[in-house]
TIZA-589012 format. One record per residue (C-alpha): x, y, z; residue in one letter. Coordinates in steps of 0.05 Angstrom, whole numbers, plus 5000, padded with zeros to 4 digits. Layout:
REM TIZA-589012
XYZA/...
This chain:
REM TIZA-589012
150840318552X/157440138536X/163039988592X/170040268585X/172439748640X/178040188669X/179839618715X/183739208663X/185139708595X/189040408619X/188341048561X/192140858499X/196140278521X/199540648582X/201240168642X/197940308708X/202340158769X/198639628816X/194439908869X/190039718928X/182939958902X/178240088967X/172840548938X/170540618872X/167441218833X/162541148772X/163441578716X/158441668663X/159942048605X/153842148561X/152042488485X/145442688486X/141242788419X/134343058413X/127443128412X/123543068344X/117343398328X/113642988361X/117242948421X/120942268422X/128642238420X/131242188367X/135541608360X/137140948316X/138440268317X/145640308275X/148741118275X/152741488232X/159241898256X/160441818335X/162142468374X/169142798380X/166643168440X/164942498476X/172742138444X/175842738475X/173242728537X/174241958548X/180742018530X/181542558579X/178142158635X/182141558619X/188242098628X/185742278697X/184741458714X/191941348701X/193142008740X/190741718801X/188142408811X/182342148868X/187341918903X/191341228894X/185840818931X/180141068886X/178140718817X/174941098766X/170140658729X/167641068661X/161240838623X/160141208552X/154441288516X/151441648452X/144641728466X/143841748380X/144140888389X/144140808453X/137240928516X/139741408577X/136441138632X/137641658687X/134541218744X/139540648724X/146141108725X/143341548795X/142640808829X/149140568807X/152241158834X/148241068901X/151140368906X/157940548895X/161740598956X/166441158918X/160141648892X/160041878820X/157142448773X/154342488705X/156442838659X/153743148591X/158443208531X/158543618472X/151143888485X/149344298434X/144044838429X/138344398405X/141043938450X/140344218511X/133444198523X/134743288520X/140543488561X/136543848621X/131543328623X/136242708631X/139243178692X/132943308727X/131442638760X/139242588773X/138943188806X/132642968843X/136142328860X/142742778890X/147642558831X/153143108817X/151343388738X/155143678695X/153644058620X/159144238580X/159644338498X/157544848452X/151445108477X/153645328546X/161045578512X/157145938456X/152846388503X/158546548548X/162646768495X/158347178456X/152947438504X/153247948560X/149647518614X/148446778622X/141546678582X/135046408621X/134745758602X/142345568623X/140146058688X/134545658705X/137145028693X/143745338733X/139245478799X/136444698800X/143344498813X/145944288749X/153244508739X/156144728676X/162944758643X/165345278587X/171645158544X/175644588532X/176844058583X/183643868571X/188543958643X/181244208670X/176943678682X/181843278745X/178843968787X/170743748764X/171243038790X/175643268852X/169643728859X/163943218843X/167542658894X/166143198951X/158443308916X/161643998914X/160444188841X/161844958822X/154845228792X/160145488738X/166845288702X/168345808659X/175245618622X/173246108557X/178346468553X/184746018571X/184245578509X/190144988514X/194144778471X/193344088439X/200943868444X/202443338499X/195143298522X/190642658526X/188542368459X/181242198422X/178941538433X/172141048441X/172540468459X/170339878394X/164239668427X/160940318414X/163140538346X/161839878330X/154840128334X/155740568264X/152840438213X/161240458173X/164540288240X/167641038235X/171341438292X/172342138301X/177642488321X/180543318319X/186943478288X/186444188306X/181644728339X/180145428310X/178345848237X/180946358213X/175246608174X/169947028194X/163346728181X/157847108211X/152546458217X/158645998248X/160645808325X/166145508319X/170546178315X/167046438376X/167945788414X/174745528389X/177646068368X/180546348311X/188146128319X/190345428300X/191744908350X/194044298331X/196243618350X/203643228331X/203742818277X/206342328323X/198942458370X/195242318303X/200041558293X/197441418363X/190541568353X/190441148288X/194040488314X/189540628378X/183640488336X/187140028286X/188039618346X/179639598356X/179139408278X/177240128269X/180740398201X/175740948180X/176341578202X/172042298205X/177542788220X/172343358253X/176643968254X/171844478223X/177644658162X/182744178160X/185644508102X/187545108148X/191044598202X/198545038201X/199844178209X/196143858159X/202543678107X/206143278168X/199342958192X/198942728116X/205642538101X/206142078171X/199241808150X/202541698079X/208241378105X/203140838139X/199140748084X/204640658030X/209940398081X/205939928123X/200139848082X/194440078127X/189740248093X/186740838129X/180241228098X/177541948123X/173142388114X/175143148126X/172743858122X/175644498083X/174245098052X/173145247978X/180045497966X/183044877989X/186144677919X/189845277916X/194445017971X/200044627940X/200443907945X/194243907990X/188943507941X/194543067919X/196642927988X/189742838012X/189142277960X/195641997976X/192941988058X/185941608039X/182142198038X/175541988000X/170842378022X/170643148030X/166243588065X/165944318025X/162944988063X/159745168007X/153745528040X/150645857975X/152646127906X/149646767913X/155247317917X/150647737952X/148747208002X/156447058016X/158147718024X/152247858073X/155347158114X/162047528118X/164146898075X/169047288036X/173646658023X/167846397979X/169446527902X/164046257861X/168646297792X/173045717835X/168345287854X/167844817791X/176644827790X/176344607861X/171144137858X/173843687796X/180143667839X/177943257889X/174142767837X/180742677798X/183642347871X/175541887873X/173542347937X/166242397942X/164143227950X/159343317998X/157044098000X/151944478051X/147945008016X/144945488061X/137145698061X/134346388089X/139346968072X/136847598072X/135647687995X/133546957995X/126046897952X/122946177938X/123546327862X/131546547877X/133446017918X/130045407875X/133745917814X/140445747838X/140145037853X/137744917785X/144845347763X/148144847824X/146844277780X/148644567719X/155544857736X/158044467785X/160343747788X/158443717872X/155542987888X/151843067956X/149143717981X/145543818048X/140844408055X/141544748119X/136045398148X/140045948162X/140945908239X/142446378288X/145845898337X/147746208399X/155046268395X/154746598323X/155247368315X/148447228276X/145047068348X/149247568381X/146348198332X/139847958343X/139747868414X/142848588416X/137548858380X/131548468410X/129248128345X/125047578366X/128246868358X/124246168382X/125446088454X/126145278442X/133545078431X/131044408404X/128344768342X/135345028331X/137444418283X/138144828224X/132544438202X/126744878225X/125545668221X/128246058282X/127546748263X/124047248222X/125547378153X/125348008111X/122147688044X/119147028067X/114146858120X/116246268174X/112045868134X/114945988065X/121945958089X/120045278119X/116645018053X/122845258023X/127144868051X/123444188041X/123044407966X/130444437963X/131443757977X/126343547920X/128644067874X/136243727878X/135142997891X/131242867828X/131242277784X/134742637730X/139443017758X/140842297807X/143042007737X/147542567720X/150842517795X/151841777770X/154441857697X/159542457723X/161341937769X/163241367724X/167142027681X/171842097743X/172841287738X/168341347810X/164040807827X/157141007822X/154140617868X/155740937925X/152441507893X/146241047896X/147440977955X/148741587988X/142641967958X/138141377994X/141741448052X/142542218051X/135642468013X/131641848042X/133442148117X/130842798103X/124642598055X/121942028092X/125142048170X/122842738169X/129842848197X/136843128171X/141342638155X/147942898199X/142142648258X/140842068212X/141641358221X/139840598203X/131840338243X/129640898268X/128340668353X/121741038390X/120440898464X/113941048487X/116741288553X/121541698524X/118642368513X/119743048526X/116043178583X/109543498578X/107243128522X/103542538544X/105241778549X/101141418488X/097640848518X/101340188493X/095639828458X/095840488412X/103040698409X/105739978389X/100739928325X/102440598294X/110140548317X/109539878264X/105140208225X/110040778209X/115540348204X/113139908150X/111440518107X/118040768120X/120940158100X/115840078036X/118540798021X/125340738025X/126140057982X/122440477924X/127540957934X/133540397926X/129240047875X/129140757833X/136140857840X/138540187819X/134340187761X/137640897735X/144740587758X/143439977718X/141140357659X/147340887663X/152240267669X/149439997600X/149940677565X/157140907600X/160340287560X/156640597494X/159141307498X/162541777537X/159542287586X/160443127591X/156143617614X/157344417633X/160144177701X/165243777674X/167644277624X/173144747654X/173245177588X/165645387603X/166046027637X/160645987709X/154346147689X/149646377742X/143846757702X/
């Protein structure tokens, strides 16, 4: 696990004032992940995007090292980890805090719901061992917020002794260590409904070492908290809130020379709509003013909404920042579907406008397309991704299962009505069924969703992705590129690629209890087994997609390209 070695670096650059250090406490701040369907966690030699939730918390910890707030004698000593590259060994962290002459606690970031089941099993043997726990993130927030009592699983974990925290941690979480120093833990810190602001408080930040261990070297960081849209399958309204809070542009400058500092110039700006940050022109004109001033060469990637490119100035300006890759809420292209989702924002006749403005600044689209609304048929579904292609000019799409996540008004209604949903939070991905549907069995639903993946990602329509590419004067291959990475994850890993990463890493010992321990002289064999297939699988993957890049290439210096999607005069089509 990486060390954040608070003895010689203080939060951001601040200055510590010299101290006599007599006891020292350990601090571990851990990201779970998950459990695949087999049981092993799921994790990776080389990651994708590191956690926000675990940047904001160090950065809050570091706050509350230079805070002296154990007292001036007592050195906080923090050790993060992302479990996604990274092996939790419980036994390790409960005997370090033994040792320490100061105590300690662990504590669980950013748990999500199909997180939590990891998270509770990392806590056990802590628990077992007397180690204060803490859970805080989405999961525990989500059911406080939207459910009239605390749910069974958070109950039972609750009465072993695990504590948990709701709400946002910032000016909060001096009171948990305070409280985990005296192995006094509160079974509950409910902070859902004070929600701070995020002016003057304590910044985003990993240290190198560990987003070193992406695959892009990318950090993550939150401009702002809170939607103001209503979407009946999302948490983040319910957990963040629906009011904007925002940071300075003079907090975002110190989070970006923080990280400059570390080599770290690419950046996954995680607020769930940037484009409705009240903030977002002076974030982008300070950025600008780096960039075109200083020459740093920043890159991002960011979320909005599909009316984004009505704002003035904001595509430009998110060009002008280093934006180059954009995530899109697309969710479906159904109007029936959208309306059902309370996704009234969503007009389908602007989707191809607001799409081929972001490729005229060379930002990649990325778009997730929901699976499993109520009118939703196999026939319909496969329907309108074949229309997808046609109309629109979007370059990456990720299917999602329509999910009732606790936390959403979706999980709310159903829990009100007593609709049966699967008791196991792992499952609740939105990669596997989770609740009934009115047209398709669990089954069908499922098949559907694998079929969407094949019904997009094929050979043809890779080559179109490419020659629309090389129309926008993109590069295509990073289209090549990001259809191995992105479709390889889900086809072959068996996995969606936002949990995706580079070698995927199984431990035979690290299982979800219950299932049993494969003796070694069988595990070992089919662990290489599986990933030499993998590997076979994935090269004819590349090895397909270079061959169409090579070909489009040849014929792109022949004759231009234009399809429907490219042609703003063709009025949306969706028969």
């Amino acid at each position: 696990m990486d060390r954040y070695d608070s003895t010689t670096d203080s939060y951001i650059g601040r200055e510590r004032p010299a101290v006599t250090v007599q006891r020292t406490f350990k601090l571990f701040l851990i990201k779970p992940t998950h459990y695949d369907d087999d049981g092993y966690v799921i994790q990776w030699m080389r990651s994708h995007i590191p956690s926000n939730s675990l940047a904001a918390l160090n950065g809050i910890a570091g706050d509350c090292i230079d805070n002296r707030v154990l007292g001036d004698d007592v050195e906080i000593q923090i050790t993060v980890a992302d479990e996604i590259n990274t092996r939790i060994r419980p036994d390790r962290m409960a005997r370090a805090i033994k040792e320490s002459n100061g105590g300690g606690m662990v504590a669980l970031i950013g748990v999500q719901s199909n997180q939590f089941p990891r998270a509770v099993d990392i806590c056990r043997p802590l628990i077992a061992a007397g180690v204060p726990v803490c859970i805080g993130g989405f999961h525990i927030s989500g059911c406080l917020s939207m459910l009239p009592k605390i749910p069974p699983d958070i109950q039972e974990a609750m009465d072993t002794g695990i504590s948990f925290f709701a709400g946002e941690a910032e000016g909060r979480f001096a009171e948990v260590l305070r409280d985990a120093q005296k192995s006094a833990l509160k079974p509950l810190y409910d902070w859902m409904s004070d929600l701070p602001s995020l002016e003057g408080v304590p910044l985003p930040l990993l240290p190198g070492n560990l987003i070193s261990r992406g695959i892009s070297k990318r950090a993550s960081f939150d401009s702002g908290r809170g939607c103001p849209f209503q979407c009946s399958f999302c948490t983040i309204i319910n957990v963040q809130g629906r009011k904007s809070r925002y940071r300075t542009a003079d907090d975002i400058e110190q989070i970006l020379r923080a990280n400059l500092a570390q080599g770290i110039t690419k950046m996954f700006i995680t607020d769930d709509n940037f484009a409705r940050n009240k903030n977002w022109e002076e974030i982008f004109d300070r950025v600008i003013k780096l960039r075109e001033e200083e020459g740093l060469k920043f890159k991002f990637i960011i979320q909005v909404d599909t009316l984004c490119h009505r704002i003035p100035n904001f595509v430009e300006k998110s060009g002008r920042a280093g934006v180059n890759r954009v995530f899109i809420g697309l969710e479906n292209i159904n109007p029936d579907n959208l309306k059902a989702a309370k996704k009234k924002q969503n007009r389908i006749g602007e989707y191809r406008d607001m799409l081929q403005a972001w490729k005229r600044i060379g930002a990649l689209t990325y778009c997730g397309y929901i699976i499993g609304f109520p009118n939703d048929t196999p026939e319909r579904v496969l329907h309108d991704i074949e229309v997808l292609k046609r109309e629109l000019p979007v370059d990456l799409v990720e299917f999602f299962c329509l999910t009732p996540l606790p936390g959403s008004e979706d999980h709310q209604a159903l829990d009100a009505k007593g609709i049966a949903m699967d008791p196991d939070m792992n499952n609740y991905d939105v990669e596997h069924v989770t609740t009934a549907h009115p047209l398709m069995s669990a089954d069908e639903w499922q098949k559907l969703y694998h079929q969407a993946w094949d019904a997009y990602y094929t050979p043809e329509h890779i080559e179109t992705l490419m020659r629309r590419a090389i129309t926008f004067g993109m590069n295509p291959s990073k289209i090549k590129n990001m259809v191995v990475s992105f479709y390889g994850t889900q086809k072959i890993e068996g996995i969606h690629p936002l949990q995706g990463g580079m070698v995927r890493i199984k431990r035979r010992r690290d299982r979800r209890p219950g299932l049993p321990i494969v003796n070694p002289l069988l595990f070992y064999p089919l662990y290489m087994g599986e990933s030499a297939v993998k590997a076979f699988k994935f090269f004819k993957l590349y090895w397909m997609c270079q061959r169409i890049l090579k070909r489009v290439k040849k014929e792109s210096a022949e004759k231009e390209y234009t399809d429907l999607a490219l042609n703003l005069d063709h009025e949306l089509d969706l028969s």
